[in-house]
N, C-alpha and C positions, 0 to 999 in steps of 0.2 A: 767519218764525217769531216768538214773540212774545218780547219780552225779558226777561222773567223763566221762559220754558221751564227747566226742568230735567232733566238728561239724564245718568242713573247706569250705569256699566257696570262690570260684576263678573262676574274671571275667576276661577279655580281649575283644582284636581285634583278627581278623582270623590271624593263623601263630604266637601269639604268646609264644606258646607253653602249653597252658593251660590240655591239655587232656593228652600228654606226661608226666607232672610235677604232675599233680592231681594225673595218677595211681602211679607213682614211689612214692608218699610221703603216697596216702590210700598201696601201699603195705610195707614199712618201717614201718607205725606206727601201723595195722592192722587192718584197718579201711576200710570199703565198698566202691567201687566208682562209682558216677552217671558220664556220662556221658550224659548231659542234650541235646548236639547238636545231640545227635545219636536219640532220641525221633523225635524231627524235622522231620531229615532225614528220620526218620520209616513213618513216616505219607503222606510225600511226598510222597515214593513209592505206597503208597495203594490211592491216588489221580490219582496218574498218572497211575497206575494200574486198576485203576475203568475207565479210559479215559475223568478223568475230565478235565475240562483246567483248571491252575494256575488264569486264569482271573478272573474266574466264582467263588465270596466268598462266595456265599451262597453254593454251593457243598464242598468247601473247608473246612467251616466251621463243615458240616454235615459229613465230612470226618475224622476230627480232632475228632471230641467230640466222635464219633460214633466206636471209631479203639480199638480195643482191644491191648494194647501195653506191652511186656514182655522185659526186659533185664538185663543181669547179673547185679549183682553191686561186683562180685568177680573181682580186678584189672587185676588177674591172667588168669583170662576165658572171652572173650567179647563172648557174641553172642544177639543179637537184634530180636525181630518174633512179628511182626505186622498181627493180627487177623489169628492168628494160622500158618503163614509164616514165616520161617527162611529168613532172609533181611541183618544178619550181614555183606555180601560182598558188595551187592545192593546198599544198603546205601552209601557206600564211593565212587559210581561211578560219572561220570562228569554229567549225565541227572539229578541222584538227586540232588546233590549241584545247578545244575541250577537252580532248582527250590525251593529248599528246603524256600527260601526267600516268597513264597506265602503263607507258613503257617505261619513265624515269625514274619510276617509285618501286620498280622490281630490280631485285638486286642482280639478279642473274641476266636482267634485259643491262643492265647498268655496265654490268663487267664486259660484255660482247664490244660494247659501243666503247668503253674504256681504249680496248685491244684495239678496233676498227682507227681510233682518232691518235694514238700513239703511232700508228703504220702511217697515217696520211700524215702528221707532221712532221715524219723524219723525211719523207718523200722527197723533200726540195734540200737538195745542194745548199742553199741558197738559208735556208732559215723560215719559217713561221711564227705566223701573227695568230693564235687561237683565243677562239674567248667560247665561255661556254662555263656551264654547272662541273662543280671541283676541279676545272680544268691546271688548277693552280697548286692543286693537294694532291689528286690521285691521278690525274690523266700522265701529266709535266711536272711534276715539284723541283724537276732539277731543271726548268727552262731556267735561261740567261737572265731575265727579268721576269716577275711574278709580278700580277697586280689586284687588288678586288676595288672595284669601281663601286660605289653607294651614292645612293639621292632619297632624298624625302622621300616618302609615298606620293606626295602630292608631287614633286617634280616627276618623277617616276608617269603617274596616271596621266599627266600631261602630254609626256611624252608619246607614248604608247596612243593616243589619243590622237596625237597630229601624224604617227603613224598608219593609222588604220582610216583615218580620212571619213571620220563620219561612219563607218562601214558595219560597226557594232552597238551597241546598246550599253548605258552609262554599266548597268550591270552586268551586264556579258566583257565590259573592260576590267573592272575589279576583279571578275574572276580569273580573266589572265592573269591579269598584274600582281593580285594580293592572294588570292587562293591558289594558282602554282607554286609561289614561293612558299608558302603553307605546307604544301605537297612535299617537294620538293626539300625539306629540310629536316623533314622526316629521317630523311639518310644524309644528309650533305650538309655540312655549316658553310652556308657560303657567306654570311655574311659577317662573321668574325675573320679577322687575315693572320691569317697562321704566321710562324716565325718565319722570316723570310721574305712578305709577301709585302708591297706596296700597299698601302688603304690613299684613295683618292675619293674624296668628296666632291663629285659633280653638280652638287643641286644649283648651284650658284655659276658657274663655269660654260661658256660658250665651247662648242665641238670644237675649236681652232682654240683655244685655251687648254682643253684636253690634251686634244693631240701635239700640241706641241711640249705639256709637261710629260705625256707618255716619249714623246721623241729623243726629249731631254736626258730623259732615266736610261733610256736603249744605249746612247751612246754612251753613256759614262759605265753601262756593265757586259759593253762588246767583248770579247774574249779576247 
């Protein structure tokens, strides 16, 4: 790897704006961006596309390992294609997020995806911007800069909110926002920040307030 590589990873809770903040700082500093939740989400569709149920973890698991998964790591271009399927819309709809939690809560679906997003962030010469669940403990613990992003629940639901543009139901958003990270922490403490790991309090902070304290940290632990 080349010695000035740079390698950013940023954890959080849902809605705290991690996947907004990730591509605005991979495209300022030129760096690739994973989007490690959108993996998930790929795999959910081709589960529930196969007519598995979320129940059943031996199909789930067989589903996971088994999926051919492709997506950009340009900040500038997203598109996601799950075993030759274009899924970049798919993915952000309310079936997948319902379910997206039966791949992230299986430990054997968890470790595939671990190996899968360690391959795609050494890919670039150049350095990555990842953000995503334990991306900071178990994916990367030794990236350049570590970070967990936090916000109120209520800045959090707001968020996710002006996201989704009206598109889901006050409680079909809670359960993204507040019953994934539920799920989800079942195995992962993401929201404690390990030794090591930056804590940045968003709930108060404008995205250009963000990004430029994440910019700030980058430069000062360049290699």
């Amino acid at each position: 790897m080349p010695d000035d590589r740079l390698v950013i990873a940023i954890d959080g809770p849902s809605g705290s704006g991690k996947s907004t903040t990730a591509r605005a700082v991979a495209r300022r500093l030129g760096l690739s961006y994973l989007d490690t939740g959108a993996m998930y989400r790929a795999v959910a569709v081709a589960f529930l596309d196969a007519g598995v149920s979320p129940d059943d973890t031996a199909a789930v698991i067989e589903a996971t390992t088994s999926a051919d998964i492709e997506l950009s790591l340009d900040p500038d271009e997203r598109w996601v294609r799950v075993n030759g399927r274009d899924v970049t819309a798919e993915i952000r709809e309310p079936r997948t997020a319902q379910n997206v939690s039966a791949v992230s809560t299986i430990p054997e679906c968890r470790a595939d995806m671990v190996r899968r997003q360690r391959a795609l962030m050494d890919s670039d010469p150049r350095g990555c911007v990842a953000e995503g669940r334990d991306i900071t403990t178990v994916v990367y613990p030794d990236a350049d800069l570590r970070i967990l992003l936090t916000a109120s629940p209520e800045a959090r639901l707001r968020r996710r909110a002006g996201d989704m543009a009206g598109k889901i139901t006050e409680d079909q958003l809670r359960d993204q926002v507040l019953r994934r990270d539920r799920d989800d922490s079942t195995l992962v403490d993401f929201q404690t920040a390990a030794d090591g790991v930056q804590l940045l309090d968003t709930s108060d902070m404008t995205l250009a307030e963000v990004v430029d304290a994440i910019t700030d940290l980058a430069e000062e632990s360049r290699p």
